[in-house]
N, C-alpha and C positions, 0 to 999 in steps of 0.2 A: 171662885170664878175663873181662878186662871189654868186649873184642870181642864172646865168644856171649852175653855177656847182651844187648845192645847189640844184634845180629842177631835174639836170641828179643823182644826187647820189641817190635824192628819187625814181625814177623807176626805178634804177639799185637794189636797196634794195628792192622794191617791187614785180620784179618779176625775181632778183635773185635764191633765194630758190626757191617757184612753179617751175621754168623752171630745174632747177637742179633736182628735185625731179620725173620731169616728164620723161627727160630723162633715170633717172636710172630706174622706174618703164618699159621704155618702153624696153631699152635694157635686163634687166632681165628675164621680160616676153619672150625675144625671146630666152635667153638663155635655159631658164625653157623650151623649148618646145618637150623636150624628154620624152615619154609615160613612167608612172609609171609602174613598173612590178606587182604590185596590180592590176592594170586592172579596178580598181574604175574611177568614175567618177566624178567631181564635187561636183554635187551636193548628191552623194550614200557617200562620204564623208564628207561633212559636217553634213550630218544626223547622221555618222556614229560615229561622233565628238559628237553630241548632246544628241547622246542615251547614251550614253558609260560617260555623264552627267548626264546623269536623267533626259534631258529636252526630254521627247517623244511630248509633244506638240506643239512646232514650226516645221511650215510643211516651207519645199525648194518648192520656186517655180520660175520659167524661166520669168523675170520681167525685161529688165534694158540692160544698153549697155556696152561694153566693160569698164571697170574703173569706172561703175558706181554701182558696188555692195553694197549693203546696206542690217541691220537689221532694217525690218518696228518694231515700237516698238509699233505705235497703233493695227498692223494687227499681231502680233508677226509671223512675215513671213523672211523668210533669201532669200534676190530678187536675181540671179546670172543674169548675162547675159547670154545671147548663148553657148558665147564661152567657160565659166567657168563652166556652169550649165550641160554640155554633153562632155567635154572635160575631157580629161584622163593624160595631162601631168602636171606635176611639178609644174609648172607654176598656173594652175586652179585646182589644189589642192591646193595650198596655199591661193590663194584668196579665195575659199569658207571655208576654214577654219578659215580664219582671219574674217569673217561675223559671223560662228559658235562663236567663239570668245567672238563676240560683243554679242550673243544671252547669253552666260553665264552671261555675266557681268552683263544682264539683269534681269538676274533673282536672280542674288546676291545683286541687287541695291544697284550696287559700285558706290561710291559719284562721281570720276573722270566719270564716263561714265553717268551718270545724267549732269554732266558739260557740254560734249561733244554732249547730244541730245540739250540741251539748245542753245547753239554756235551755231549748225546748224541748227535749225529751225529760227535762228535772221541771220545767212551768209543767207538763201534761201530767206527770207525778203529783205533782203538787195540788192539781184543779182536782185530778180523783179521786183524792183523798180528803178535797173540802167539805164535800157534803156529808162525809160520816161525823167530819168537826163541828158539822154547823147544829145536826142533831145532837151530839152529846151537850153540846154549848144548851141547847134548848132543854133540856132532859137535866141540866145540873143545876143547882140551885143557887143564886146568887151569878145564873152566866152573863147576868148585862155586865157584869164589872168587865167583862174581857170584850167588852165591843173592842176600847182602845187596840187590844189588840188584834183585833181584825183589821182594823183599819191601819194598822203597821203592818201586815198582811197583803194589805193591796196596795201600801206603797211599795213594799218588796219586788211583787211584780211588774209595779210602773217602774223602777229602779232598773229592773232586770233588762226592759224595752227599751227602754235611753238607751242602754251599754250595747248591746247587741245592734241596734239599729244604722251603725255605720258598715253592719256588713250587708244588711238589707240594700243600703246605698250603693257600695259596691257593685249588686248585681244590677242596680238597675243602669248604672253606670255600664256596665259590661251590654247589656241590650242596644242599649241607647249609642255605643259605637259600634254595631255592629248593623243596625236597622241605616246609622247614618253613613258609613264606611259605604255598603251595599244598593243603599236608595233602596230600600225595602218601601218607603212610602213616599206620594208624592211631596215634593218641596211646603206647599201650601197646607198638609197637614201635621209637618212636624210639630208646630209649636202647641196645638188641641194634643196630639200625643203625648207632646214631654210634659204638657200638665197634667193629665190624667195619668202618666210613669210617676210621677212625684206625688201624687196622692196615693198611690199603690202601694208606693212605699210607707208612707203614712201610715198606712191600714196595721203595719207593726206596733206601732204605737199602740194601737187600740186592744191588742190582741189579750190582755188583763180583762178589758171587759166580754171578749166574744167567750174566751173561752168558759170564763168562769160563770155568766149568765145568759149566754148562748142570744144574746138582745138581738133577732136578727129582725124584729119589728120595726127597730130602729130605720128597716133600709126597703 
């Protein structure tokens, strides 16, 4: 008996937080979805974020899918998706600002966000090398015995997100005085942004489950 408790507590641990994390990003996001009286868009604000930096040379460009927003650090490119990169509400203002974000941190090479490229370039290792695991697992005989360790597996990577996720904070910390230093938005929308910048961040948390089952049903 005290083995499946012991196996259920580790995938309850494993993709407790991810799933928690997901649904706050996703409910948020629908919160967030009232048009900025700025009239900006995405991506005219997070440039708008990067000038008002110094950094005039990372260009915005329409790259990537819903929650999968990123700063290329080889291509110094800030990717939005669709929705965020031409979208005018709350919601994709904060996401493209929490990428501007990560574009500062870059250029300040802050040690937490050199942490945080490291981490994910060893997670993206890691998730594409799962599915050659998942079939040999199904191809070997006796491979239920290693569920357990699959599910030490995906605590690994909720592990990975916790540690990392104070540099996530960092940038959005880094936005969020630069929109307010500048008045980049009006006074009466700050507080709908800085909760939609705070589920943004979130969305790190989750990132054990996007990547490795691409759940974007979920949203």
């Amino acid at each position: 008996m005290k083995p499946a408790i012991v196996i259920l507590a580790v995938f309850v641990a494993a993709f407790a937080i991810p799933w928690l994390a997901a649904k706050t990003v996703r409910r948020a996001w629908l919160e967030g979805r009232t048009r900025s009286a700025s009239g900006r868009s995405g991506a005219t604000f997070a440039a708008l974020i990067l000038i008002k930096s110094g950094l005039r040379s990372v260009n915005i460009v329409e790259n990537g899918r819903l929650f999968h927003e990123r700063f290329d650090v080889t291509t110094r490119e800030v990717a939005l998706s669709r929705e965020v990169h031409d979208g005018h509400s709350l919601s994709a203002l904060a996401h493209a600002a929490l990428q501007a974000g990560h574009a500062i941190q870059h250029a300040e090479c802050a040690r937490p966000y050199t942490r945080l490229v490291y981490w994910n370039h060893t997670l993206r290792l890691i998730v594409n090398a799962l599915p050659v695991l998942l079939v040999l697992m199904a191809l070997h005989p006796g491979a239920w015995r290693a569920i357990p360790l699959l599910g030490l597996f995906f605590l690994l990577l909720a592990g990975i997100q916790v540690l990392t996720f104070p540099a996530v904070r960092a940038a959005a910390d880094n936005a969020r005085k630069v929109v307010l230093e500048h008045r980049l938005l009006p006074p009466e929308e700050m507080d709908g942004f800085q909760k939609a910048l705070k589920s943004a961040t979130e969305r790190h948390l989750a990132a054990p489950l996007f990547e490795c089952f691409f759940l974007r049903w979920l949203f």
